[in-house]
VOBA-1610 file (N, C-alpha, C; in pm, whole numbers, padded with zeros to 5 digits, always signed):
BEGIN
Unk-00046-00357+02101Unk-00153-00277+02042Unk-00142-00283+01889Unk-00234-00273+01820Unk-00259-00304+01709Unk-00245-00182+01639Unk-00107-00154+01493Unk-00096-00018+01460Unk-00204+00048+01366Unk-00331-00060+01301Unk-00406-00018+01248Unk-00533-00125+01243Unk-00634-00038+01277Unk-00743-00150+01315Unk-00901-00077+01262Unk-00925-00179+01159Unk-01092-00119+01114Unk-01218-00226+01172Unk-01300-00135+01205Unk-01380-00220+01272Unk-01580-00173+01229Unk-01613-00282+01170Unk-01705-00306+01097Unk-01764-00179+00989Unk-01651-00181+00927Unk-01699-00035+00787Unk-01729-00064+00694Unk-01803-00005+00638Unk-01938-00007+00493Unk-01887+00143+00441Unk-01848+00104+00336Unk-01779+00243+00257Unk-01839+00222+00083Unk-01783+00349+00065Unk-01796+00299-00099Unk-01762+00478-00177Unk-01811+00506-00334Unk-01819+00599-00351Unk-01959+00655-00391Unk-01996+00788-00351Unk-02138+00864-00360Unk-02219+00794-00284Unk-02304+00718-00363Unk-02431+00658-00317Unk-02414+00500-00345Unk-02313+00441-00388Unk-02280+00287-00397Unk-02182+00287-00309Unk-02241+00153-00220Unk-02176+00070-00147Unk-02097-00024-00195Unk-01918-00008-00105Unk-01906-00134-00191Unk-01843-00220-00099Unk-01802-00177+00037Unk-01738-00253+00136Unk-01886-00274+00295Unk-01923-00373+00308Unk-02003-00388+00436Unk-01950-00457+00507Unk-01962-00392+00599Unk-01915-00455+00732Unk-01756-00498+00791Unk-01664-00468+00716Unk-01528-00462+00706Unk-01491-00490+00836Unk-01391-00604+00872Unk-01314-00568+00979Unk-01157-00643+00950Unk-01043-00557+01046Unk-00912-00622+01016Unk-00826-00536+01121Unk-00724-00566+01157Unk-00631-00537+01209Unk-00525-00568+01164Unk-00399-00439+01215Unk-00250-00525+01152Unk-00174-00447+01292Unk-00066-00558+01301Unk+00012-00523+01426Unk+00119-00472+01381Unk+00226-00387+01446Unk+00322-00337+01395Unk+00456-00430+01397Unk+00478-00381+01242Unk+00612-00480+01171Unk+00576-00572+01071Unk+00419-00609+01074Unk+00359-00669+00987Unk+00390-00682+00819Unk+00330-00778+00773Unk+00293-00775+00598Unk+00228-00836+00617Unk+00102-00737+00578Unk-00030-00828+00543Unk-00119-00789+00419Unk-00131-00893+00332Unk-00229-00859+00227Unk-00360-00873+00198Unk-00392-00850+00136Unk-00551-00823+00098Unk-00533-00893-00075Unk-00621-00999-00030Unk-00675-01083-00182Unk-00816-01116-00167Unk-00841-01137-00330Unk-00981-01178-00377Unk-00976-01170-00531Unk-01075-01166-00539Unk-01132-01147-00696Unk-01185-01042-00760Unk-01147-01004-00887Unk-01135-00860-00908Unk-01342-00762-00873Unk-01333-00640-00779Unk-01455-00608-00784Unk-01487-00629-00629Unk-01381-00708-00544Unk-01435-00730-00442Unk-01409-00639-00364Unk-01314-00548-00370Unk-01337-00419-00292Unk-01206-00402-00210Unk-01107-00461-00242Unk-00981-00465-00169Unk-00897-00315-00162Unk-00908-00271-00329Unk-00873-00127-00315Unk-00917-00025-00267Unk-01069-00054-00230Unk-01163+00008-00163Unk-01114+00030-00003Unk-01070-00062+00079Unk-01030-00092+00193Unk-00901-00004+00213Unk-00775+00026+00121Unk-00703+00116+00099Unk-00721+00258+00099Unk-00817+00287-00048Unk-00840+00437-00014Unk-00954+00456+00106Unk-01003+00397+00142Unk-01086+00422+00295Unk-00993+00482+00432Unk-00854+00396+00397Unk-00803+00427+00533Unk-00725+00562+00476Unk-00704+00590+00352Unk-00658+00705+00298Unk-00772+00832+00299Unk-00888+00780+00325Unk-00991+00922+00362Unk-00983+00945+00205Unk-01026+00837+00109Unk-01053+00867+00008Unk-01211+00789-00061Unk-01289+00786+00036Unk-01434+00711+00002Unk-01506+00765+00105Unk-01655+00709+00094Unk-01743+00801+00123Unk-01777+00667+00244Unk-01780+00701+00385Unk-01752+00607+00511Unk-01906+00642+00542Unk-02017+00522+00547Unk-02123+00526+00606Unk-02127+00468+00738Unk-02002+00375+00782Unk-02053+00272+00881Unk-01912+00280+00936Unk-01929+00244+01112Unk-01783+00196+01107Unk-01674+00260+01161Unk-01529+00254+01218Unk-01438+00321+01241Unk-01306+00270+01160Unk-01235+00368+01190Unk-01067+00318+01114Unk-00964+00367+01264Unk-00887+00315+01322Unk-00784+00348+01421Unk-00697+00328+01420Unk-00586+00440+01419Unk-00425+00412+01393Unk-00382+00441+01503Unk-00305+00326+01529Unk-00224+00381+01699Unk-00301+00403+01795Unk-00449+00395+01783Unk-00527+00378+01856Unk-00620+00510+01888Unk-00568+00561+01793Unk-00644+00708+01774Unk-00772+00722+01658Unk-00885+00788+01708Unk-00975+00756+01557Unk-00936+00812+01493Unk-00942+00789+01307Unk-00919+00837+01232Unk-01000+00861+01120Unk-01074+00784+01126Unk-01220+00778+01042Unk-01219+00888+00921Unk-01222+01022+01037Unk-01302+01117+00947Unk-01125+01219+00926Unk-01054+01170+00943Unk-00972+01300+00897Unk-00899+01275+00738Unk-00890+01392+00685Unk-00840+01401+00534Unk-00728+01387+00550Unk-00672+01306+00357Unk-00595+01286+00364Unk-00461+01338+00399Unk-00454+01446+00379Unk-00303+01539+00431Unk-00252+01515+00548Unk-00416+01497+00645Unk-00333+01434+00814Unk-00319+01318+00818Unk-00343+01213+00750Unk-00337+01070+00753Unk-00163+01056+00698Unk-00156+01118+00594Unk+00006+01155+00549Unk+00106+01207+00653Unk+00039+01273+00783Unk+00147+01366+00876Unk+00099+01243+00960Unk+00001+01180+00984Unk+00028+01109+01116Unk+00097+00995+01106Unk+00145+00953+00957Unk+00207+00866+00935Unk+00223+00704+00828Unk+00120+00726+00754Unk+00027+00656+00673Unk+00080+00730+00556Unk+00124+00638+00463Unk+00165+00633+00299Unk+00083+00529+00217Unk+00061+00563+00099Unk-00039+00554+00031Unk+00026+00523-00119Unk+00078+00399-00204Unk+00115+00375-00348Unk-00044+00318-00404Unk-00058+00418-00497Unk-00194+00326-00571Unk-00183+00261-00709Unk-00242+00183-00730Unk-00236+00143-00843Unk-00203+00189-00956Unk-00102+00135-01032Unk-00113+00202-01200Unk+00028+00343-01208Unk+00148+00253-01127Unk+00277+00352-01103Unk+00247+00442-01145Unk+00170+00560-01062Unk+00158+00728-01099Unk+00214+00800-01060Unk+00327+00832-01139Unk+00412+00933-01124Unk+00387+01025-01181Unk+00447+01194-01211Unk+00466+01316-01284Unk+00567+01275-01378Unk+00539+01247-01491Unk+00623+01180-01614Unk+00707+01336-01654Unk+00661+01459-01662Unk+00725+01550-01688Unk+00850+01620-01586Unk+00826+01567-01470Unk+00932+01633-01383Unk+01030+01505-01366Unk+01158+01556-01334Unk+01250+01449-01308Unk+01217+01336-01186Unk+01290+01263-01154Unk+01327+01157-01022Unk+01309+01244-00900Unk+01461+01350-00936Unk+01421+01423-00820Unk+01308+01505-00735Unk+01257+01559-00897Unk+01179+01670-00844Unk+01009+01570-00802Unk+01003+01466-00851Unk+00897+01344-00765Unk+00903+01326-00653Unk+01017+01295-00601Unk+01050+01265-00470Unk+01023+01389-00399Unk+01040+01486-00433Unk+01054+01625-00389Unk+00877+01677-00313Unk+00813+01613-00437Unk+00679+01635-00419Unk+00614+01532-00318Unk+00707+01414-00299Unk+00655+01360-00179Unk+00661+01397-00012Unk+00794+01456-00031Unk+00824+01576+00102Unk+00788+01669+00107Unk+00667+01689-00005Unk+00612+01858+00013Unk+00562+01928+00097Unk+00548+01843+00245Unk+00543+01911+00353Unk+00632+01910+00468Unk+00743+01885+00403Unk+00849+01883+00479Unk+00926+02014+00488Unk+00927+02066+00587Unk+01037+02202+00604Unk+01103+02258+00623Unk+01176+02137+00635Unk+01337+02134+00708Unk+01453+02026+00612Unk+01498+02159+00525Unk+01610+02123+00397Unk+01648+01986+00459Unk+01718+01956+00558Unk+01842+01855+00610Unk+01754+01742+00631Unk+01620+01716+00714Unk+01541+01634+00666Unk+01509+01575+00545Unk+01466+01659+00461Unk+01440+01666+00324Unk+01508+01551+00254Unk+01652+01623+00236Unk+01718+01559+00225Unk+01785+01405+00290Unk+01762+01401+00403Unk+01786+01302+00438Unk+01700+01144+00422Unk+01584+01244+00372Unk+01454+01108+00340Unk+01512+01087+00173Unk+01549+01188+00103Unk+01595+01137-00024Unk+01660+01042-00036Unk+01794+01056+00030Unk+01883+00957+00059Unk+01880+00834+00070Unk+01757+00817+00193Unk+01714+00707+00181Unk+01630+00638+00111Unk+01557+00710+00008Unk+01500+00649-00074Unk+01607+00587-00200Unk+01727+00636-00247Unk+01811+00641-00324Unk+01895+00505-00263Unk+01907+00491-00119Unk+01956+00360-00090Unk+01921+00244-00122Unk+01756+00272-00101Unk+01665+00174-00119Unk+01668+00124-00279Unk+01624+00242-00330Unk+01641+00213-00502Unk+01756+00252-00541Unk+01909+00255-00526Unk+02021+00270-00616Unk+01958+00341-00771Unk+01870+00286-00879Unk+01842+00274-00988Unk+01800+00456-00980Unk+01766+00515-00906Unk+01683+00604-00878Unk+01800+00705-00875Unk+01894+00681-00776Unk+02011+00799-00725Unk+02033+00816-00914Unk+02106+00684-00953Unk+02155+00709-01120Unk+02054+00820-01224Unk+01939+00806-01160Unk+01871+00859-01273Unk+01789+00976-01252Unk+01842+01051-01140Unk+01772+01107-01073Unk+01749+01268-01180Unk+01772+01287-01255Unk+01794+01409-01319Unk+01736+01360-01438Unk+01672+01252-01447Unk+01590+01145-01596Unk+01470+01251-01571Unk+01356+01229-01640Unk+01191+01270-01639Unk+01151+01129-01623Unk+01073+01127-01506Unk+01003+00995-01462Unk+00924+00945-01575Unk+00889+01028-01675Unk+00832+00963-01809Unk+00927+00860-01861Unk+01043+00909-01903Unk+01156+00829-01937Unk+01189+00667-01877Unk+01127+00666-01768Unk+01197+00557-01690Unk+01113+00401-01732Unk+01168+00275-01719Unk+01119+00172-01719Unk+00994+00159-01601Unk+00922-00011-01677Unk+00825+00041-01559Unk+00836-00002-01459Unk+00977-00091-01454Unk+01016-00151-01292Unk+01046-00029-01180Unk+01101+00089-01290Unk+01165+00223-01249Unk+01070+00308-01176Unk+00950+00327-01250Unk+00846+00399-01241Unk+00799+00340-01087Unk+00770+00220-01057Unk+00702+00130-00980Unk+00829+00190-00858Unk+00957+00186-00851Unk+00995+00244-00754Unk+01025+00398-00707Unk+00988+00413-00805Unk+00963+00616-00794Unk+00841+00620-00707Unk+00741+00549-00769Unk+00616+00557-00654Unk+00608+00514-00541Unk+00708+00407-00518Unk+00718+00378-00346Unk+00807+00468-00295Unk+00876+00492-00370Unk+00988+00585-00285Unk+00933+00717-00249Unk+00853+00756-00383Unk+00815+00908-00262Unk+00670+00897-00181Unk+00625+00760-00176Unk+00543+00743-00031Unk+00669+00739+00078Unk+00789+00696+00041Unk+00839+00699+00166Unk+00928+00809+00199Unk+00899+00919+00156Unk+00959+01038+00165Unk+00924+01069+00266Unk+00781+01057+00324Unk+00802+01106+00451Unk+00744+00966+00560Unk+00875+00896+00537Unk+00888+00818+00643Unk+00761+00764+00701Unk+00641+00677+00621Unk+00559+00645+00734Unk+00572+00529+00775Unk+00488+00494+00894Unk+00506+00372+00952Unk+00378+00289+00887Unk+00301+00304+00843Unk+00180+00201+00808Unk+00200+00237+00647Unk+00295+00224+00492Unk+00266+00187+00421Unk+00199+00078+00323Unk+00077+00169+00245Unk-00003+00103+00150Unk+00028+00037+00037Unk+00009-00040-00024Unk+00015-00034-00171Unk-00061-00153-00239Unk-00095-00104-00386Unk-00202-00122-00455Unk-00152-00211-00546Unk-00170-00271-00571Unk-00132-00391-00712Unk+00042-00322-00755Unk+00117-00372-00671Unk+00262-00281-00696Unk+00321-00371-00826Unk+00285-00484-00791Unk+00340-00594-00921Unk+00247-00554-01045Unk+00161-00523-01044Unk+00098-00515-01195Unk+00161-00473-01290Unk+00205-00581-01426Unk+00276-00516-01585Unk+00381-00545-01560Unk+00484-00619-01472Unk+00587-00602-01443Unk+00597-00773-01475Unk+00775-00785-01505Unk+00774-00911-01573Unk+00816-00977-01412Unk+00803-01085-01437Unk+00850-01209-01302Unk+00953-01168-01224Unk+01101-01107-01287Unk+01165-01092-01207Unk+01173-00950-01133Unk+01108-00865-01234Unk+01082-00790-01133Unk+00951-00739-01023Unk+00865-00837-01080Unk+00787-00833-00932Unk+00797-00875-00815Unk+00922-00983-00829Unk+00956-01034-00688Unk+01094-00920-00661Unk+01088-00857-00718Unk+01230-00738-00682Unk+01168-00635-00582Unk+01026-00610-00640Unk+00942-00521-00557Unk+00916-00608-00433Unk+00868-00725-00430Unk+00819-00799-00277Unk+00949-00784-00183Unk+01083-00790-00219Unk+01204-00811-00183Unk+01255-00657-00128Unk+01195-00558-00220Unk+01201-00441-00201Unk+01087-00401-00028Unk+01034-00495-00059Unk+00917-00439+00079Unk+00929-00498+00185Unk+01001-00627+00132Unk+01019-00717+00303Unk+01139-00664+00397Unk+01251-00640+00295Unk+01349-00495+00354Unk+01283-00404+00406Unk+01202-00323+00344Unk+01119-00230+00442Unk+01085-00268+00560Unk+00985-00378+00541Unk+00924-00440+00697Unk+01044-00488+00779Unk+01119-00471+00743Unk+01224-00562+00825Unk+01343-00423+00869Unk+01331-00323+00836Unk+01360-00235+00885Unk+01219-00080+00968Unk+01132-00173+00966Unk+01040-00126+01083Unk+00903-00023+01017Unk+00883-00084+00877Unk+00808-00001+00815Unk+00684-00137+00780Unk+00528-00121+00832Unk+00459-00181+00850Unk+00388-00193+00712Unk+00328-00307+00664Unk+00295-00317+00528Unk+00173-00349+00475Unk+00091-00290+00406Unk-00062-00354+00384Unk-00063-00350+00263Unk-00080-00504+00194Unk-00085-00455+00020Unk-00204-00537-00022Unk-00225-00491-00141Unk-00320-00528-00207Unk-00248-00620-00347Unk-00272-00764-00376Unk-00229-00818-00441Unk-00278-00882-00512Unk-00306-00916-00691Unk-00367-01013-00760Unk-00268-01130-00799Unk-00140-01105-00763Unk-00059-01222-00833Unk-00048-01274-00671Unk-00155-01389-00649Unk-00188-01412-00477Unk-00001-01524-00419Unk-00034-01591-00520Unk+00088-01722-00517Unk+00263-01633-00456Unk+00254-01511-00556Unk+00361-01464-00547Unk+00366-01322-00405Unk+00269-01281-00348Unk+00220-01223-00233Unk+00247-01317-00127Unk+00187-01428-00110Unk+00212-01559-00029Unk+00339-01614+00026Unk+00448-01570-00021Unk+00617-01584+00009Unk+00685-01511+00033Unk+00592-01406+00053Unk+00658-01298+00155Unk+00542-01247+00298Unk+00403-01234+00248Unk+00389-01163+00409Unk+00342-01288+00524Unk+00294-01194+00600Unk+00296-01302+00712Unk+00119-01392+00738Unk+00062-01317+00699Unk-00090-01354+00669Unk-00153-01230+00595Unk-00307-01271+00582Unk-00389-01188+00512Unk-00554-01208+00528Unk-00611-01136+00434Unk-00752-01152+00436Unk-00789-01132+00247Unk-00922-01252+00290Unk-00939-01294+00186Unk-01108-01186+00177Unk-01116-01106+00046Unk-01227-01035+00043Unk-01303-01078-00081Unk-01449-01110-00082Unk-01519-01131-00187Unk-01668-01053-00141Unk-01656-00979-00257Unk-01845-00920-00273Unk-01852-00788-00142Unk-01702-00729-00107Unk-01728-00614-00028Unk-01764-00693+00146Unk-01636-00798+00145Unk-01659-00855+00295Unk-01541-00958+00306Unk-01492-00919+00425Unk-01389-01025+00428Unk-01482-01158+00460Unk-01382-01278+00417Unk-01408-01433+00367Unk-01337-01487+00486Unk-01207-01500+00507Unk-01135-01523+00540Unk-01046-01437+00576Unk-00969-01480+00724Unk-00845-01445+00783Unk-00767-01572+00810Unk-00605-01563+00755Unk-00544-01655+00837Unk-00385-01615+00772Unk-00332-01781+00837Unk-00200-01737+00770Unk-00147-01716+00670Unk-00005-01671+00597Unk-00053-01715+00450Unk-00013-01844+00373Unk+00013-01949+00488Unk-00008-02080+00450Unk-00184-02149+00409Unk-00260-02074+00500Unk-00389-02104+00526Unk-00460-02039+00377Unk-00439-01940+00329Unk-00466-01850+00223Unk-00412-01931+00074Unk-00312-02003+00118Unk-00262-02054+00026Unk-00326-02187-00044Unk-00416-02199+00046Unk-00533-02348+00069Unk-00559-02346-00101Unk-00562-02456-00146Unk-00602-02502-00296Unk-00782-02505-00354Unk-00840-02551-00180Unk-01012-02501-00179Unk-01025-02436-00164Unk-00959-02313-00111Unk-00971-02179-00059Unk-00961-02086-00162Unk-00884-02087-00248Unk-00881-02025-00423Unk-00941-02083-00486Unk-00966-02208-00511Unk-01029-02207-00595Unk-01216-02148-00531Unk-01244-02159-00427Unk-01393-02114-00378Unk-01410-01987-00382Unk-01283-01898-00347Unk-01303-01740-00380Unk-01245-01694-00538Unk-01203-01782-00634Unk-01194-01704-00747Unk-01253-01744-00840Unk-01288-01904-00841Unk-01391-01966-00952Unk-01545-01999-00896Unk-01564-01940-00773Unk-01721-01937-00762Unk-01815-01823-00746
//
């Protein structure tokens, strides 16, 4: 069964459309990304399943349950994490107290704590600095403050939005390396990527979106096609 599956949605915000007819699936354990050309609506496809756009058409199903219409807070409890673009953290509160705000509906101290932990495994850089102000931090730093407290509360279908953006070479493949560990310890992956070449060597396929419609599905050998970029980014 398929852990997340949209099937023909037209979304957008207010009264502009910007996604028609949408469809995709991802199976669980996956990495799959979402490329195109900037405008085509990829981030759109994200906050949609986050119950953050205005859904005219269409369903969204997690686990096989509809989800369409529920807000974000239950999309967060049923298991769905959400990094968006542009590492946004609380620059005034520390490491900790970020992370803190990602378990903010967590209510059980020993839990709590125990998702910290593991975020601190994940990022080492994080445990060290945990008493820093996330303002303070680099932006490789920042970039894992924001995954880490999506994964505060443990979901199984994490998002994320241009996670490499601003970040120098080596550490954008620190982040891909950072996520294939994830998937490989049972955390399912949907990202949104403009550096496509460097997306391509880690997940397992994707979909190609131009003009608010997927183009293409395949592997990400198939994605990797030399007519295939150049037809969705120089035409």
């Amino acid at each position: 069964m398929s852990l997340l599956t949209i099937k023909n949605l037209s979304a957008g915000y207010g009264d502009s459309t910007v996604l028609q007819d949408v469809g995709l699936e991802i199976l669980p354990g996956e990495m799959v990304v979402l490329i195109g050309p900037n405008g085509a609506g990829k981030s759109t496809v994200l906050k949609s399943v986050f119950g953050l756009t205005t859904k005219t058409a269409g369903e969204i199903h997690f686990r096989g349950s509809d989800i369409t219409k529920l807000p974000t807070h239950a999309l967060i409890e049923e298991g769905i994490g959400y990094v968006p673009q542009g590492r946004l953290v609380f620059p005034s509160l520390t490491v900790e107290e970020n992370l803190d705000m990602g378990g903010y509906s967590i209510d059980h101290k020993q839990t709590l704590r125990q998702n910290k932990e593991r975020v601190y495994e994940i990022f080492p850089a994080l445990k060290e600095k945990y008493r820093s102000r996330a303002g303070s931090l680099s932006g490789g730093q920042q970039q894992q403050l924001a995954i880490g407290r999506a994964l505060m509360m443990t979901p199984e279908l994490l998002m994320l939005d241009e996670p490499s953006l601003g970040l120098s070479p080596k550490l954008m493949h620190e982040v891909f390396q950072t996520l294939e560990r994830l998937r490989q310890s049972g955390t399912t992956i949907l990202v949104v990527e403009q550096n496509v070449r460097l997306a391509l060597q880690y997940v397992d396929r994707g979909y190609l979106l131009a003009a608010g419609q997927i183009r293409f599905a395949g592997s990400a050998a198939e994605l990797g096609s030399e007519n295939l970029m150049r037809d969705a980014f120089l035409t």
